[in-house]
N, CA, C and O atoms as a GROMACS GRO file, in nm:
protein
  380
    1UNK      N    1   0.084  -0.117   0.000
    1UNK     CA    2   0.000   0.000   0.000
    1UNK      C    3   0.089   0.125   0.000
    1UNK      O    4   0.195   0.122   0.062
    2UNK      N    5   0.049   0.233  -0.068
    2UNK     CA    6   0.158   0.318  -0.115
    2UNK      C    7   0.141   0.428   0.013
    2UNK      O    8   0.041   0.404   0.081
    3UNK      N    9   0.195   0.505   0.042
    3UNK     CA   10   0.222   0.592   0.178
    3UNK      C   11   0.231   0.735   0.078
    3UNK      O   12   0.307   0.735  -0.020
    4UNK      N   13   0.143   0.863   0.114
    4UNK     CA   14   0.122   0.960   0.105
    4UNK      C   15   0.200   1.033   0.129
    4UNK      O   16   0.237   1.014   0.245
    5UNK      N   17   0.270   1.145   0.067
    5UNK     CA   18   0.383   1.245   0.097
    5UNK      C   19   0.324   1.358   0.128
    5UNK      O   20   0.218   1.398   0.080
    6UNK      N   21   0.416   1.434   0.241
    6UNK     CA   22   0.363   1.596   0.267
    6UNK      C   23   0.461   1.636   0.331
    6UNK      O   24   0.546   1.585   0.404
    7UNK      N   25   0.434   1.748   0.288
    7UNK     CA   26   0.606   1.854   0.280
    7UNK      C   27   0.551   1.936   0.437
    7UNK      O   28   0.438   1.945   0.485
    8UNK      N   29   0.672   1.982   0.482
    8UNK     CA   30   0.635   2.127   0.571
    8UNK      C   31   0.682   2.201   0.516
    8UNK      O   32   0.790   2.182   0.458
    9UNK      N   33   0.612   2.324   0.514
    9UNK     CA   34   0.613   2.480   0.431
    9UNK      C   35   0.803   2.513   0.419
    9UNK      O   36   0.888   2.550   0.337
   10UNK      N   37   0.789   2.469   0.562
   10UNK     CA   38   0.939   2.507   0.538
   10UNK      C   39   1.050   2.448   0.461
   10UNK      O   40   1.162   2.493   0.438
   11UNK      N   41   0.998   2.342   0.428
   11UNK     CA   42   1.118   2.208   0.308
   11UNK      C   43   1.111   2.327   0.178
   11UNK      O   44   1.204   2.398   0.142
   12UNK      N   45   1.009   2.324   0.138
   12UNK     CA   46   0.998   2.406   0.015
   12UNK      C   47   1.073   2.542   0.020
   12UNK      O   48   1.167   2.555  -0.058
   13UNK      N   49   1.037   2.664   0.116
   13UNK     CA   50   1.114   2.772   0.138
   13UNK      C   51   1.229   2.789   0.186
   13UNK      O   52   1.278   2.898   0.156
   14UNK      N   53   1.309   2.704   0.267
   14UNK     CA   54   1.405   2.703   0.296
   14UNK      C   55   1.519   2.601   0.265
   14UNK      O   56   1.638   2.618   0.236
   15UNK      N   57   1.430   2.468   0.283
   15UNK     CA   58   1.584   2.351   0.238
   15UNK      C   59   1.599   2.346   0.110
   15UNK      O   60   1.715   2.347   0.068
   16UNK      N   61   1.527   2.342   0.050
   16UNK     CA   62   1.506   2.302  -0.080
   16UNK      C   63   1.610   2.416  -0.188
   16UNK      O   64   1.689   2.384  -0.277
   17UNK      N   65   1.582   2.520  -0.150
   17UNK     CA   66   1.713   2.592  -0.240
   17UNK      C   67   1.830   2.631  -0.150
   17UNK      O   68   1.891   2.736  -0.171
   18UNK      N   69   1.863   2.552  -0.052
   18UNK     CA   70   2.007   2.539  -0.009
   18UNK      C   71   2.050   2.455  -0.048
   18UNK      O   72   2.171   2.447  -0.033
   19UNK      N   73   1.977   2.339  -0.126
   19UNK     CA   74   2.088   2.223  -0.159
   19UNK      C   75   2.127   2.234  -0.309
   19UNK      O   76   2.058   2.301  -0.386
   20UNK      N   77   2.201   2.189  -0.336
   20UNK     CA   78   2.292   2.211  -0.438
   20UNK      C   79   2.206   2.171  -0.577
   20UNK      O   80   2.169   2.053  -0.574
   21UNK      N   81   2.177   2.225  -0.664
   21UNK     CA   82   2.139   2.200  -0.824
   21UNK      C   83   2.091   2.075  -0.806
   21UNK      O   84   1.978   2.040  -0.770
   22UNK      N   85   2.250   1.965  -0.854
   22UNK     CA   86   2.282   1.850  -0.890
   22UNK      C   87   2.212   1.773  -0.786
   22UNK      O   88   2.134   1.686  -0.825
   23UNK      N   89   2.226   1.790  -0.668
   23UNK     CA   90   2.141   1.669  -0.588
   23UNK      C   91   2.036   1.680  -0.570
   23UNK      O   92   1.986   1.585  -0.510
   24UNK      N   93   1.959   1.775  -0.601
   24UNK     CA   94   1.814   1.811  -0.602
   24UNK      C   95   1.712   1.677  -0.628
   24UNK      O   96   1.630   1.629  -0.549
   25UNK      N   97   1.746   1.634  -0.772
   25UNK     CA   98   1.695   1.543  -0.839
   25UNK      C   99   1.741   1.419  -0.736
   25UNK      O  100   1.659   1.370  -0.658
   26UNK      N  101   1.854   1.382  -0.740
   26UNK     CA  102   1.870   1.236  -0.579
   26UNK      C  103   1.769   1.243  -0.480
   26UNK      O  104   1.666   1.176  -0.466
   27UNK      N  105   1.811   1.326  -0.420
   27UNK     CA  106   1.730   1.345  -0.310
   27UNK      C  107   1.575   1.270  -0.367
   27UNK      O  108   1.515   1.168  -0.332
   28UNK      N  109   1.547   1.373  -0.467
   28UNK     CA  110   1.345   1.360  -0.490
   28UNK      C  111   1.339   1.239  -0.526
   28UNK      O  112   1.241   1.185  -0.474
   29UNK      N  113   1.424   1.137  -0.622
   29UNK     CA  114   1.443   1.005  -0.667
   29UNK      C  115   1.432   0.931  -0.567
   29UNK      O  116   1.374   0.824  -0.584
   30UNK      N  117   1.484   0.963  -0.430
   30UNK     CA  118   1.538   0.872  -0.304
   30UNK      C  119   1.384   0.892  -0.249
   30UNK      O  120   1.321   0.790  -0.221
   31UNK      N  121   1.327   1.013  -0.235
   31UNK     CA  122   1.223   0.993  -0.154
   31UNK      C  123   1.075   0.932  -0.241
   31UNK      O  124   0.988   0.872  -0.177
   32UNK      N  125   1.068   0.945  -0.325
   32UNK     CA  126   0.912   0.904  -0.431
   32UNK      C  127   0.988   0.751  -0.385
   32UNK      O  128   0.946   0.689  -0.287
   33UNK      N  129   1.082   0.711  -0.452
   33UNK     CA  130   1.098   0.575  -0.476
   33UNK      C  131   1.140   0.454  -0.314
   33UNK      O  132   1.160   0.333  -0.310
   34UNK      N  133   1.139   0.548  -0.212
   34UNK     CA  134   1.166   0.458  -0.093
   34UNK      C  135   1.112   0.491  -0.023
   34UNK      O  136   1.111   0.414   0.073
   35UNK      N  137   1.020   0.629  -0.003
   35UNK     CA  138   0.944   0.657   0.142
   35UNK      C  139   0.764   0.620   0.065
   35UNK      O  140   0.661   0.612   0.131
   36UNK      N  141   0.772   0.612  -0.014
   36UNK     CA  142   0.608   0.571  -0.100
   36UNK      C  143   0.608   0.464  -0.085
   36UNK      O  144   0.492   0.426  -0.095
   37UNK      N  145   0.679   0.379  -0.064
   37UNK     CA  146   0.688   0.216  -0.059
   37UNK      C  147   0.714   0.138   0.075
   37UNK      O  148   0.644   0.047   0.121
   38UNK      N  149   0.792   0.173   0.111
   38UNK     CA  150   0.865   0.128   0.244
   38UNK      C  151   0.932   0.212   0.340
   38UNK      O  152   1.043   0.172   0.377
   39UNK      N  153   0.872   0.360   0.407
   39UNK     CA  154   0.949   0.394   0.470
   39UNK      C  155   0.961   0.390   0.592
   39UNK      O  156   0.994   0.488   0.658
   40UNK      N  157   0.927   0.229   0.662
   40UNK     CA  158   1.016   0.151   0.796
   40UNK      C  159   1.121   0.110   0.727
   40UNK      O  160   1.212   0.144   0.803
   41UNK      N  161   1.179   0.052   0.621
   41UNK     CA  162   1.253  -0.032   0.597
   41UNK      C  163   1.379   0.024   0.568
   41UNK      O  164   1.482  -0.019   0.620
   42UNK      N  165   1.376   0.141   0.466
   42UNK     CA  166   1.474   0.212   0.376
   42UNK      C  167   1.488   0.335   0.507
   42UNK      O  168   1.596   0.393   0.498
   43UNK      N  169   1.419   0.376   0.601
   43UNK     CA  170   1.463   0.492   0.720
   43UNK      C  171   1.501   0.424   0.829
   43UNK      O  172   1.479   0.306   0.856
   44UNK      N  173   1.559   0.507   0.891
   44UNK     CA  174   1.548   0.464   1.057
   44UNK      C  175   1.570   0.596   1.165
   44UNK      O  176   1.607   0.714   1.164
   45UNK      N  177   1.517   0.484   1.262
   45UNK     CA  178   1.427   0.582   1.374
   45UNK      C  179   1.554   0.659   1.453
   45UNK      O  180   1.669   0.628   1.482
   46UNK      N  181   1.463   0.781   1.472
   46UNK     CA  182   1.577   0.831   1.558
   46UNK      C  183   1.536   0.879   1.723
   46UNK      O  184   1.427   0.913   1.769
   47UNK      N  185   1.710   0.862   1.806
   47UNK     CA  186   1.658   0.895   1.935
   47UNK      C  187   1.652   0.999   2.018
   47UNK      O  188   1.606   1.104   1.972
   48UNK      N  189   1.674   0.997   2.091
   48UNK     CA  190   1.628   1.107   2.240
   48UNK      C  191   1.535   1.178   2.209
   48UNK      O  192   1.415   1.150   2.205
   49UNK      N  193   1.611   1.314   2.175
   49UNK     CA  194   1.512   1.450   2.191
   49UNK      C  195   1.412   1.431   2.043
   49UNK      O  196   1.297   1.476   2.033
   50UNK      N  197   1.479   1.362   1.944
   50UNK     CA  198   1.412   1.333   1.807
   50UNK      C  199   1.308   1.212   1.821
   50UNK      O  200   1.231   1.212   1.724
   51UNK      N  201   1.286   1.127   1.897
   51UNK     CA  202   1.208   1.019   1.907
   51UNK      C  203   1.089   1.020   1.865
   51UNK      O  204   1.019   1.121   1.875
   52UNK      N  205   1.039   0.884   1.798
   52UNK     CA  206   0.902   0.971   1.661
   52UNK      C  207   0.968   0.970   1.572
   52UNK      O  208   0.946   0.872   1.502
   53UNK      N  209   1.040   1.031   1.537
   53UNK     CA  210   1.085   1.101   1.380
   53UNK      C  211   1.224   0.979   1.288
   53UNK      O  212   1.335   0.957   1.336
   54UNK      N  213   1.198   0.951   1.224
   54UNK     CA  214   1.295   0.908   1.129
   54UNK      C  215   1.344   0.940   1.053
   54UNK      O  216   1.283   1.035   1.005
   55UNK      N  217   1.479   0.908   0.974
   55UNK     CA  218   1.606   1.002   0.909
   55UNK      C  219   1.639   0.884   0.780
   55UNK      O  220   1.685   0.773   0.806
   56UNK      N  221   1.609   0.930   0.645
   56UNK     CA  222   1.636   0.896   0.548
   56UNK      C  223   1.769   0.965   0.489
   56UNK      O  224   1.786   1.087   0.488
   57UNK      N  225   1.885   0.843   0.427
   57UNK     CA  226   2.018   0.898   0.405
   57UNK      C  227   2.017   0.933   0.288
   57UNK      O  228   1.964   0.860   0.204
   58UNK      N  229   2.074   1.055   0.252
   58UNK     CA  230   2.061   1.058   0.095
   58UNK      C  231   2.246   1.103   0.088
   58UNK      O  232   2.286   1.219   0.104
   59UNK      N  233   2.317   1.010   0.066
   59UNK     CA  234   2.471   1.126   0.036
   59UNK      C  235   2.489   1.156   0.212
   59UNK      O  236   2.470   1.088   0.313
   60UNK      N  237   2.542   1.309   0.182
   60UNK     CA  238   2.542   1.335   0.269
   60UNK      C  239   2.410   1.438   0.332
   60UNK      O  240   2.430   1.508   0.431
   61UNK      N  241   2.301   1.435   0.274
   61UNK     CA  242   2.183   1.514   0.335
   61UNK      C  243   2.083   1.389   0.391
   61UNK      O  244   2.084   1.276   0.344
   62UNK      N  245   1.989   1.437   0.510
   62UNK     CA  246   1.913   1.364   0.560
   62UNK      C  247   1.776   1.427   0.533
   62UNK      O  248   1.764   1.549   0.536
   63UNK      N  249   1.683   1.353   0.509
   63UNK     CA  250   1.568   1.352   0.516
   63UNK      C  251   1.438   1.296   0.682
   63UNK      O  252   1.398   1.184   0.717
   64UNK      N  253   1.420   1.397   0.724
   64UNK     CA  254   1.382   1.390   0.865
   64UNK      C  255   1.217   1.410   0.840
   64UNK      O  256   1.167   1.518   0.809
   65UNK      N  257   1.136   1.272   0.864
   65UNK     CA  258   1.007   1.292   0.858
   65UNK      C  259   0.963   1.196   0.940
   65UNK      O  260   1.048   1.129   0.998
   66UNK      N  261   0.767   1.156   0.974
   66UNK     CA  262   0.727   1.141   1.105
   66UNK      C  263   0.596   1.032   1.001
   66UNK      O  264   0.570   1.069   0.886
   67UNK      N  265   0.546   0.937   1.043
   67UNK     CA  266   0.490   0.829   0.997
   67UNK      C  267   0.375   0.900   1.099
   67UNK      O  268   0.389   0.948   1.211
   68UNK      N  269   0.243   0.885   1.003
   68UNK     CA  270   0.136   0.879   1.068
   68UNK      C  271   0.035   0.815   1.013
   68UNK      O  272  -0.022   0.887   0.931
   69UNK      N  273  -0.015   0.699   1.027
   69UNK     CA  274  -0.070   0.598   0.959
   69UNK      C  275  -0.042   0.570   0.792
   69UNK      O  276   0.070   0.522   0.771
   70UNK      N  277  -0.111   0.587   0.693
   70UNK     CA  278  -0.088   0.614   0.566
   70UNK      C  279   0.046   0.714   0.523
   70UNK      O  280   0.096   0.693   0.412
   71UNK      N  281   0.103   0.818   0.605
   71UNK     CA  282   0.120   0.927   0.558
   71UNK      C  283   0.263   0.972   0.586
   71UNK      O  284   0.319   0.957   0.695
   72UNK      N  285   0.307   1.018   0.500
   72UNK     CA  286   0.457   1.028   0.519
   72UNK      C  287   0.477   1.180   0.580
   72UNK      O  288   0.425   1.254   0.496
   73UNK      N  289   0.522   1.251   0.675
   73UNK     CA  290   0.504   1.406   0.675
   73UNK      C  291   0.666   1.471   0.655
   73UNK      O  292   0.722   1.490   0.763
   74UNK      N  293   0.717   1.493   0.580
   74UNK     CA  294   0.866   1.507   0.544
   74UNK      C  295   0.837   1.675   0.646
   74UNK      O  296   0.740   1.751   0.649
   75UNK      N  297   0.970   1.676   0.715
   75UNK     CA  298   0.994   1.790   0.804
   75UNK      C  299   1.116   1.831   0.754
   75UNK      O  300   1.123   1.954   0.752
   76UNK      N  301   1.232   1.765   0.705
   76UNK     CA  302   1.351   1.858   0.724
   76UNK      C  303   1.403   1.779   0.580
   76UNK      O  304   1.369   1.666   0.544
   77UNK      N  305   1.494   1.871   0.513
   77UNK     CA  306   1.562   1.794   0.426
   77UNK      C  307   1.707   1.908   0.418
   77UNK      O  308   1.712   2.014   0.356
   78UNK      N  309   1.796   1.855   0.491
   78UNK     CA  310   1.917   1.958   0.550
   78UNK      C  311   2.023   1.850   0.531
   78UNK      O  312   1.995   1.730   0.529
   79UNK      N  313   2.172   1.908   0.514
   79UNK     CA  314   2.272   1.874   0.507
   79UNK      C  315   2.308   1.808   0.669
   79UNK      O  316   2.287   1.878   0.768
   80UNK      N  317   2.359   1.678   0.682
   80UNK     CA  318   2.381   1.633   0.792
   80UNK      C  319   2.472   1.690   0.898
   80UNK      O  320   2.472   1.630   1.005
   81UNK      N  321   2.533   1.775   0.889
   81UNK     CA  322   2.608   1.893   0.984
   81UNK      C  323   2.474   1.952   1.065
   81UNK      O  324   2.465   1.958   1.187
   82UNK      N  325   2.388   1.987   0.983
   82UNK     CA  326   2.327   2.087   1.068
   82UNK      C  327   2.137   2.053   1.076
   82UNK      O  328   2.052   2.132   1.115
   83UNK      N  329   2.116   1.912   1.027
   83UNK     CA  330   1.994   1.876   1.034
   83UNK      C  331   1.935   1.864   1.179
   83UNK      O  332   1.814   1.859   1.195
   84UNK      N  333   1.994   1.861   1.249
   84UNK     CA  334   1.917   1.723   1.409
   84UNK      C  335   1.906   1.930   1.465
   84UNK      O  336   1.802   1.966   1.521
   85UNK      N  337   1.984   2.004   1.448
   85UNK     CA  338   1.996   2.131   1.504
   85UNK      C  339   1.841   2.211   1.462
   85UNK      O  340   1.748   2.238   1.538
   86UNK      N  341   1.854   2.232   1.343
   86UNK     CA  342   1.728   2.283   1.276
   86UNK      C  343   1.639   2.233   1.254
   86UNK      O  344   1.552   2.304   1.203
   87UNK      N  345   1.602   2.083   1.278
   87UNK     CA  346   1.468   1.988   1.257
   87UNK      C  347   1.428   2.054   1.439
   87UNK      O  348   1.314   2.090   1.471
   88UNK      N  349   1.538   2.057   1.526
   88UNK     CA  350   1.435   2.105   1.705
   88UNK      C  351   1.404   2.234   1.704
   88UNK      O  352   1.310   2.274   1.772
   89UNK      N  353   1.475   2.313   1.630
   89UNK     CA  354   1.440   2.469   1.632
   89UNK      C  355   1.339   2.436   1.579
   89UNK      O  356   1.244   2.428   1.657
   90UNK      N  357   1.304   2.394   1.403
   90UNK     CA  358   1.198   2.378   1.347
   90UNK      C  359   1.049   2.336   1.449
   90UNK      O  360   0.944   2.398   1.437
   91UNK      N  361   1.067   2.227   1.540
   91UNK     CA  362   0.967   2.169   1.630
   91UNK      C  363   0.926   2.258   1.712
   91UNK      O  364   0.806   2.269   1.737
   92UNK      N  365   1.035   2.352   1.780
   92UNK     CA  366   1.005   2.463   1.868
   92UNK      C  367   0.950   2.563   1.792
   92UNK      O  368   0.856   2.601   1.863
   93UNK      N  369   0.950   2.635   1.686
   93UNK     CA  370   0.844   2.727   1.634
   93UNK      C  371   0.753   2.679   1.624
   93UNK      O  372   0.669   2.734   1.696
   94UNK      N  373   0.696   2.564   1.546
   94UNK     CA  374   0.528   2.454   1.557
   94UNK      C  375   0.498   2.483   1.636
   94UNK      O  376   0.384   2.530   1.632
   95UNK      N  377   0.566   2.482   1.768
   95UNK     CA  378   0.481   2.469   1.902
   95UNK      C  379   0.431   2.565   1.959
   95UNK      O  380   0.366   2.548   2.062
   0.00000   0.00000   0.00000
């Protein structure tokens, strides 16, 4: 059964034109083709303060999103230096 994608406002306005041209297209390849299908299998979970949320590898950028029945909710798509930093700031403005 295929799993539903949804962006936060902020993937689009902010991560999305920090990452580089060329990996643009990886990245979107990595996520249609492994979080629509299987994303327990191809992610994994992450802990402490992130718990809930799982981290898809792309290279060196992560993809940080949250399973809610059917539904995939993509939150962060940041270079791994500075993702786990800006996915909690990100959680702390939501709130």
């Amino acid at each position: 059964m295929p799993f539903s994608l949804h962006y936060h406002p902020s993937v689009g306005e902010e991560d999305i034109p920090d990452i580089p041209r060329n990996l643009r297209r990886r990245i979107a390849d990595a996520i249609e083709s492994r979080l629509t299908l299987q994303p327990h299998q191809y992610g994994a979970p992450l802990r402490k303060t992130l718990k809930g949320y799982w981290k898809l590898r792309v290279g060196d950028y992560r993809v940080i999103y949250k399973l809610e029945k059917d539904d995939v909710l993509i939150l962060a798509i940041r270079h791994r230096k500075t993702v786990y930093d800006d996915m909690l700031r990100r959680i702390d403005q939501d709130n």
